[in-house]
N, C-alpha and C positions, 0 to 999 in steps of 0.2 A: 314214067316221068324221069326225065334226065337230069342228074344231079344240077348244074345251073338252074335249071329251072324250079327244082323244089327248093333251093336256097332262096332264092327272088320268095318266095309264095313265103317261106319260114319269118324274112325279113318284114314283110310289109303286114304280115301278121301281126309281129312284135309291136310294127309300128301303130296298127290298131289298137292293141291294147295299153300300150304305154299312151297317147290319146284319149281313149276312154279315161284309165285311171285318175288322166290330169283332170279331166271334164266333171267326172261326179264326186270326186274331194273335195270334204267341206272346207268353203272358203275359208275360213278361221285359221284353220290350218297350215293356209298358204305365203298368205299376208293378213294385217290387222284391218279388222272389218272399220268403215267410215261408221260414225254414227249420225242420225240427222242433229241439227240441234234447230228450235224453233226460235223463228226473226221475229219476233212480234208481231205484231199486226200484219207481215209482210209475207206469211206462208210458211217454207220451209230451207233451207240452205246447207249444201254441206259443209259438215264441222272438221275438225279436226282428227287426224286417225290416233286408236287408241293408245297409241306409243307416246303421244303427245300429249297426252290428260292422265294427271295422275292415281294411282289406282287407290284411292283409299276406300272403296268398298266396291261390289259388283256392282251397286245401281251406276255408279259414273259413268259406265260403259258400255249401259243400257242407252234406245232410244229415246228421245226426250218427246210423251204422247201431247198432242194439242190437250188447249187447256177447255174449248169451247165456250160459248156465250152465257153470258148473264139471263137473268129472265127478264121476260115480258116489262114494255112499265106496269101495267097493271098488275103483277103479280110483287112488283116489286112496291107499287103501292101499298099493296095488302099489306104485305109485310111489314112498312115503316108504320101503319094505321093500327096495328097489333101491338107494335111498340111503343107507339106516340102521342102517349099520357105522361103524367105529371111522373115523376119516377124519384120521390125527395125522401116521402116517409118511408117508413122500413117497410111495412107492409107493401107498399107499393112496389120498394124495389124487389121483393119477392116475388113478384108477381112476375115481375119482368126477366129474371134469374128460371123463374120455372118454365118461361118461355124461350129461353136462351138454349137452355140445359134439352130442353127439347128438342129443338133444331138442333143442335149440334150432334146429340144422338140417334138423328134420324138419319143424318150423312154421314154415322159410323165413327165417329171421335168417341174417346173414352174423356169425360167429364168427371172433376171433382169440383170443392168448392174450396174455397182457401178463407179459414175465417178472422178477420182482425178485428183485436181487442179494442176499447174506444181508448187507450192509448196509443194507436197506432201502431201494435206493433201484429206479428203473423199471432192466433192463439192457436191452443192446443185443445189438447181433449177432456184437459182438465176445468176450460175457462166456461163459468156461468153463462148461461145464454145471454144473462140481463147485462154482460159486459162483454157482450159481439157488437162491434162497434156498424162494419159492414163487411161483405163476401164478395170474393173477386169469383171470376168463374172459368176454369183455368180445363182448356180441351189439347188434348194431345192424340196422335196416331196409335192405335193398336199397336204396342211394343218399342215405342218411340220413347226415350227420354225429352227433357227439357233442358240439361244440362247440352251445350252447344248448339243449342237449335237460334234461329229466328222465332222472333216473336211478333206474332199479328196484334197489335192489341186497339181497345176502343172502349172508352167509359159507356155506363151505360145508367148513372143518376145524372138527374138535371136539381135545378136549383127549384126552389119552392116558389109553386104559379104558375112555372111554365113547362107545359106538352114537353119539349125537345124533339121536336120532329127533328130539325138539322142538327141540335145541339143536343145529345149525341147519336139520334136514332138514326140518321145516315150513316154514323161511324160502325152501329152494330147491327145495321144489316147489308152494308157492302162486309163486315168480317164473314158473317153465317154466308155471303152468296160465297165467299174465297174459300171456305169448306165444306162446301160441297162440290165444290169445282175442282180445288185442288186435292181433297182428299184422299180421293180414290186414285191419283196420280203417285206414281215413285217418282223421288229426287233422292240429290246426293246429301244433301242438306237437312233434314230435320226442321218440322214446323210446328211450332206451340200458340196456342190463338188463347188469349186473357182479354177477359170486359173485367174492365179495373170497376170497383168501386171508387163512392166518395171521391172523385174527384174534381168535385164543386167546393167539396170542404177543405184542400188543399194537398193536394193529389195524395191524398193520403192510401188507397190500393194499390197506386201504381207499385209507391216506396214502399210500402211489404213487400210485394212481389219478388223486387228488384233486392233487398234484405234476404231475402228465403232464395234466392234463384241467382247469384253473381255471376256466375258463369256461362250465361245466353251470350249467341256469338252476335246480334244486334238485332234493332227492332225498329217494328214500321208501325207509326200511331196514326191512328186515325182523328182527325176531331175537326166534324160539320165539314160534307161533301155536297149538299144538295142545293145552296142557292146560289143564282148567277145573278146579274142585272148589267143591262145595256144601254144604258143611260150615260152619255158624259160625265165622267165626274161622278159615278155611284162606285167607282172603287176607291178608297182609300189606305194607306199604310200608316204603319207603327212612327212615333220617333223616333228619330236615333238608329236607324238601318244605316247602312257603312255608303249602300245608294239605292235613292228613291225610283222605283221604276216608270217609266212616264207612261204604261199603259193607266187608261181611265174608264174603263170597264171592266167588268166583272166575270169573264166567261173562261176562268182560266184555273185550276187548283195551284197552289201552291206547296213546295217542300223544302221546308226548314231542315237542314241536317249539322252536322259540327264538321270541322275541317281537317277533323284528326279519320276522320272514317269516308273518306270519297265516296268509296266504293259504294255505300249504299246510295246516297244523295245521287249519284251519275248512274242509276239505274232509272230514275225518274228525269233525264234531261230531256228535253227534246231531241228529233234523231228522226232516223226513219222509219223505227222501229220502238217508236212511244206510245202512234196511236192516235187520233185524232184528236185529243183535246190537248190545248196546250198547259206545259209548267212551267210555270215560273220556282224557279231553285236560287235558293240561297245558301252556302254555307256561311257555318260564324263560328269564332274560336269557343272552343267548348266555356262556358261560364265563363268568359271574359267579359269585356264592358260592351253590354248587351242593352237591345233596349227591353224594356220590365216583359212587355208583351211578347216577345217568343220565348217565354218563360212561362209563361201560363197552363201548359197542358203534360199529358200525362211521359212525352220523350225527358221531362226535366231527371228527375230519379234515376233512368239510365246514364243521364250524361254524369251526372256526380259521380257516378259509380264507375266510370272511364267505359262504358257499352255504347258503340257507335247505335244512333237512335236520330232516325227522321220523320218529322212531323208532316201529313198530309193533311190539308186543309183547304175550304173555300175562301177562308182570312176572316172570318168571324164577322165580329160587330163592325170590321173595317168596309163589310159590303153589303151583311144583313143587320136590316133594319129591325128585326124581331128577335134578336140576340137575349137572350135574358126576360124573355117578357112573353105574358099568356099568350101571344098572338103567332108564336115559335109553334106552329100546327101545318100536320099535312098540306092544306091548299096552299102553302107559300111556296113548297118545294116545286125546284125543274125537276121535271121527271126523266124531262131528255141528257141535260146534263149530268144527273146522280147519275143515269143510266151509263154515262159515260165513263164515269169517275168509279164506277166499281168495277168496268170490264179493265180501265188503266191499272187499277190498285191489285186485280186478279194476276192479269198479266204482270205486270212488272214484278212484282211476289213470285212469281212463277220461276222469273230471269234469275233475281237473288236467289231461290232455293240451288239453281243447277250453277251461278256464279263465286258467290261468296266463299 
């Protein structure tokens, strides 16, 4: 073989292998891998590359996995029918607490109980039984603090006479579907899930919580997701909203959040990527001149405490008729709409843990 010609063969050699090398190099390597990030309801999208999202832990930079579907109505019925007794006395609400503490441990949450004195305030190990006023039920991830997390949270007593199918047995069982859903998911974010007690009595679990925990980076309440109604004029609103919406039915959740924390309130806007039921959003200055009723439930105690906190709701006694009263039982509930309102409340929980 003649020197030109072994040269040609030596060269294009080279040039195979420098090829190969490029070809089986891990990407990573090369340039920064895309990650997916999920659109809501709307499948998959490429995100941003990793140069662009800042690293504050390896999960950031992880794939973001689908969250997957809710259950069945019927399964979701069972479930609100296991919950959707009277829940006033104490005994009663234990009953309710050992059923909580169950399912939460079944979808692999590490469960304690947070016990408050009946002056309201966190007790300790010291405090009489006969002065536990009521127990929140406070679930976190396997090596997860609660210090910076979101917070899932949903009472889980009703007032004395009434079941609480809607009031609050939709809020505590679209929480339990959100962990087992998102459980077993990585985020960047930290998620802490609380069924406040007593707060029929004047949210008195929330404001422990909120006393023992100041440093939650914000929180999503749940209170009454399951009734719709289509009648003209069977929606009503509060006085004293800044403005009156002129929808006149009922088939819609609503989220109250303050004005100082957007960012949670505009994960529940509509969009294209909200989902199919619609919200209606309102911000309002944090306790400013407010009207009395979006003050009623358990996001109050955060907002005192300056914690951005959004209220998700059907709008109460403003659409249901059985608000407060024996007749607040499983057959009133939609099952299609809860249905809906807990895959939205999944999802969008989903968006804040990978956004906030």
């Amino acid at each position: 073989m003649n020197f030109p010609v072994r040269l040609s063969l030596l060269m294009l050699v080279a040039v195979i292998l420098a090829l190969a090398i490029a070809y089986f190099s891990p990407v990573d390597q090369i340039m920064p891998t895309t990650p997916m990030a999920r659109d809501g309801s709307t499948g998959y999208t490429t995100g941003p590359t990793t140069a662009d999202i800042p690293q504050q832990s390896a999960q950031r930079s992880a794939p973001r996995l689908p969250v997957g579907e809710v259950l069945r109505i019927s399964e979701l019925q069972h479930q609100l029918e296991a919950i959707g007794t009277e829940r006033f006395q104490r005994s009663d609400r234990e009953q309710a607490r050992d059923y909580i503490a169950a399912a939460l441990g079944a979808s692999g949450w590490v469960v304690t109980r947070q016990a408050i004195n009946i002056e309201g305030r966190v007790a300790d190990a010291s405090t009489p039984d006969a002065e536990i006023g009521g127990i929140n039920i406070i679930a976190t991830r396997p090596g997860q603090s609660i210090a910076g997390s979101i917070v899932l949270g949903a009472h889980y007593d009703t007032v004395a006479g009434s079941p609480g199918a809607d009031d609050n047995g939709t809020g505590v069982v679209a929480a339990l579907e959100a962990a087992r859903l998102l459980g077993p998911l990585p985020a960047p974010r930290s998620l802490t899930l609380v069924f406040f007690d007593l707060e029929e009595r004047g949210l008195i679990g929330s404001q422990a919580f909120v006393d023992a925990f100041p440093d939650v980076a914000g929180a999503v309440i749940l209170e009454m997701l399951g009734f719709s109604c289509s009648e003209p004029g069977c929606q009503r609103y509060p006085a004293g909203l800044p403005i009156t919406p002129s929808q006149t039915t009922g088939d819609f959740l609503a989220a109250v959040g303050d004005r100082a924390h957007l960012d949670l309130i505009d994960a529940f806007r509509d969009g294209p990527d909200a989902g199919s039921l619609s919200v209606l959003t309102l911000a309002v200055p944090t306790l400013g001149p407010l009207a009395p009723d979006l003050l009623r439930s358990d996001h109050v105690p955060f907002w005192r405490a300056g914690i951005g906190a959004v209220m998700l709701t059907d709008t109460a006694e403003f659409r249901n008729p059985h608000y407060h009263r024996p007749s607040d039982q499983v057959q009133t509930i939609d099952f299609g709409f809860f249905r809906s309102a807990v895959q939205l409340v999944v999802e969008r929980l989903d968006h804040l843990l990978w956004t906030l």
